[in-house]
C-alpha positions as a LaTeX table, in Angstrom:
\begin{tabular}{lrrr}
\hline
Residue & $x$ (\AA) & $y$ (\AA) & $z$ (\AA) \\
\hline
Unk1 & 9.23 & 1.10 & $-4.16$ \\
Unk2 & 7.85 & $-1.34$ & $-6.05$ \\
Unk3 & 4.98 & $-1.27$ & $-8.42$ \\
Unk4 & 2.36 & $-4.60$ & $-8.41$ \\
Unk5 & $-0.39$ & $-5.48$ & $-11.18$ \\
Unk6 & $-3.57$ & $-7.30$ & $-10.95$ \\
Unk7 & $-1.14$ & $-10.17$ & $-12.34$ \\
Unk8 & 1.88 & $-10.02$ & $-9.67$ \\
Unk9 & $-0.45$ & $-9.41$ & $-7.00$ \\
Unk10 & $-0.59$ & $-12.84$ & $-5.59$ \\
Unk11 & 2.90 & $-13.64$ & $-5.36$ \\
Unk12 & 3.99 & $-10.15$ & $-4.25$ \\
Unk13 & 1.39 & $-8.77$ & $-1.48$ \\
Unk14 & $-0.07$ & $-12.19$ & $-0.92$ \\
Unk15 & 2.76 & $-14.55$ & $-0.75$ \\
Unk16 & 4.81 & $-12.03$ & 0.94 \\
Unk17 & 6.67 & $-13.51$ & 4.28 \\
Unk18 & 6.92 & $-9.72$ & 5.66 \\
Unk19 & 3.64 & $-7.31$ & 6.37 \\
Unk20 & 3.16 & $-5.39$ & 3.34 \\
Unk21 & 1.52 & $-2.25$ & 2.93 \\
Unk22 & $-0.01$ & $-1.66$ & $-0.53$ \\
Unk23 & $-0.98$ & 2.12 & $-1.82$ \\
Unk24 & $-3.71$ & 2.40 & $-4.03$ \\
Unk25 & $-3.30$ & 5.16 & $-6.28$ \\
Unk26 & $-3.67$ & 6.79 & $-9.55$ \\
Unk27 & $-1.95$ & 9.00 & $-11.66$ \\
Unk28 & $-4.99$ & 11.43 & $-11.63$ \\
Unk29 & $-4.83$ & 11.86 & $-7.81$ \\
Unk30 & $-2.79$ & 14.68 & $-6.18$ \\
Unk31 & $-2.69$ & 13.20 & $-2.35$ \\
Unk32 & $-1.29$ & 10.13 & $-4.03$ \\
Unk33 & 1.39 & 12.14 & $-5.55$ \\
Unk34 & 2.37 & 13.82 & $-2.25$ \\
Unk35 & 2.65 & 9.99 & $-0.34$ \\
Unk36 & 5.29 & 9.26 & $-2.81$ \\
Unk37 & 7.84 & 10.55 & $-1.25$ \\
Unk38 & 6.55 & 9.78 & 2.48 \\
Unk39 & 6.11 & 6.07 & 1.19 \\
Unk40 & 9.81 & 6.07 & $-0.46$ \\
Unk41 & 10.74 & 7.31 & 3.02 \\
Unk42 & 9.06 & 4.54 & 5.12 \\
Unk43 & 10.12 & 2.20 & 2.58 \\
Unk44 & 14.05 & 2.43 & 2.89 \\
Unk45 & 13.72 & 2.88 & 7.00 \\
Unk46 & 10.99 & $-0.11$ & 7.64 \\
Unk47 & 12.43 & $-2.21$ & 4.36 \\
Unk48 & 13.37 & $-5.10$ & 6.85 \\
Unk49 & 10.20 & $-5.37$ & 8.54 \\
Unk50 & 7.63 & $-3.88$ & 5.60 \\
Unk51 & 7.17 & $-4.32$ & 2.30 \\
Unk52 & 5.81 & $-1.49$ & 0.60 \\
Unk53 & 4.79 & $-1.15$ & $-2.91$ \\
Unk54 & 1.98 & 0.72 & $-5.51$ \\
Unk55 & $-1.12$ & $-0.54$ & $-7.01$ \\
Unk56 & $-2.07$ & 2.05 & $-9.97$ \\
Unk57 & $-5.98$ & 1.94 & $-9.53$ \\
Unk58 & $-6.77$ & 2.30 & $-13.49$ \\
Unk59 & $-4.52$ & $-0.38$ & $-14.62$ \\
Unk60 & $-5.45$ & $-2.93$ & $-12.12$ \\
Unk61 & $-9.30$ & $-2.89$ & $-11.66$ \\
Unk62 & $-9.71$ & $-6.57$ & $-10.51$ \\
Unk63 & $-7.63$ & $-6.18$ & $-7.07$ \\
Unk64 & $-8.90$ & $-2.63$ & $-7.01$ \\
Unk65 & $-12.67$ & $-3.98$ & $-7.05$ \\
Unk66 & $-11.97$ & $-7.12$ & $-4.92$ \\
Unk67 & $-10.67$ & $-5.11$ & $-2.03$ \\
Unk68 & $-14.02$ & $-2.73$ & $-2.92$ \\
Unk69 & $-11.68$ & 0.09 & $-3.25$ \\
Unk70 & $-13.12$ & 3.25 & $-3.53$ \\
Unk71 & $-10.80$ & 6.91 & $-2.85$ \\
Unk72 & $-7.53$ & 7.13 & $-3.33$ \\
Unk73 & $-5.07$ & 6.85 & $-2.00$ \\
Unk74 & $-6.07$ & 3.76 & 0.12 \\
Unk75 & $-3.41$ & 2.00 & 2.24 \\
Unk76 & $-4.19$ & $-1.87$ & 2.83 \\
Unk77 & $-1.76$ & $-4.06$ & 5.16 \\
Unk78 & $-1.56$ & $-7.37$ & 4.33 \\
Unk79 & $-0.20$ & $-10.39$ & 6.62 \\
Unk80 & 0.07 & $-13.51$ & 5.90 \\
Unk81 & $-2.22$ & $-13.14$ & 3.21 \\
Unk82 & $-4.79$ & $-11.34$ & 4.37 \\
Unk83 & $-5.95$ & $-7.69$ & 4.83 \\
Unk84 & $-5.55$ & $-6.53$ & 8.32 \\
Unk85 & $-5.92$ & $-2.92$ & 8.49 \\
Unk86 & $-7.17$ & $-0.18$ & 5.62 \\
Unk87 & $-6.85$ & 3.81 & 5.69 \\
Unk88 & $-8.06$ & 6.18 & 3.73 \\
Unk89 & $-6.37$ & 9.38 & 2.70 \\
Unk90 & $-3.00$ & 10.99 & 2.43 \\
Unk91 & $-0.90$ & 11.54 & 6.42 \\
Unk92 & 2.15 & 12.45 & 7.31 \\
Unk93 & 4.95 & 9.78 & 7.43 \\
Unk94 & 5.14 & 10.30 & 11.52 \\
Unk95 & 1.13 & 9.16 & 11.89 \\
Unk96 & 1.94 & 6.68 & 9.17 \\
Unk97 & 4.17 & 5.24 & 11.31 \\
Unk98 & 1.81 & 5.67 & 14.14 \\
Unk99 & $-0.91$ & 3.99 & 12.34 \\
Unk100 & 1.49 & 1.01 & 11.26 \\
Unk101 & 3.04 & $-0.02$ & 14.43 \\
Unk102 & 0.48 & $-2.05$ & 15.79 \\
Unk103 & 1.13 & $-4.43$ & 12.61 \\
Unk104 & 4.72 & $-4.34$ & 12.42 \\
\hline
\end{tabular}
């Protein structure tokens, strides 16, 4: 999975060509901690139609603020550029997946 900064941000989530689904987390947070796995998971199934990667929350305020994120973990989708579906809270790879397929 890979990790993106304020400064890769752009050419990683944004400029992606596949859907990407970002994780806001931090180090401090223990639902974020139990998603890693689940997100290492949906990574190497979905890896040719999702991109999935890790925004630590601390070390990146100005993506954290412009998406006005607020708990973590936060899940953001991002196609083509833009943000088309948030969620808040740790799930269960299975409603992860049920959650996602209407943007894959």
């Amino acid at each position: 999975m890979i990790e993106v900064t304020d400064a890769d941000f752009e050419a990683e989530v944004i400029g992606a060509d596949l859907p990407v689904l970002v994780e806001f987390t931090a180090d401090w947070c223990p639902p974020c901690r139990q998603m890693g796995p689940v997100l290492k998971a949906l990574a190497s199934e979905e890896g040719d139609r999702l991109k999935v990667v890790q925004l630590d929350v601390d070390a990146n305020p100005g993506t954290t603020n412009a998406y006005k994120v607020l708990s973590m973990p936060t899940f953001m989708v991002f196609r083509g550029g833009e943000p088309v579906k948030s969620m808040v809270g740790a799930r269960a790879k299975r409603r992860l997946l049920e959650e996602l397929a209407d943007v894959l």
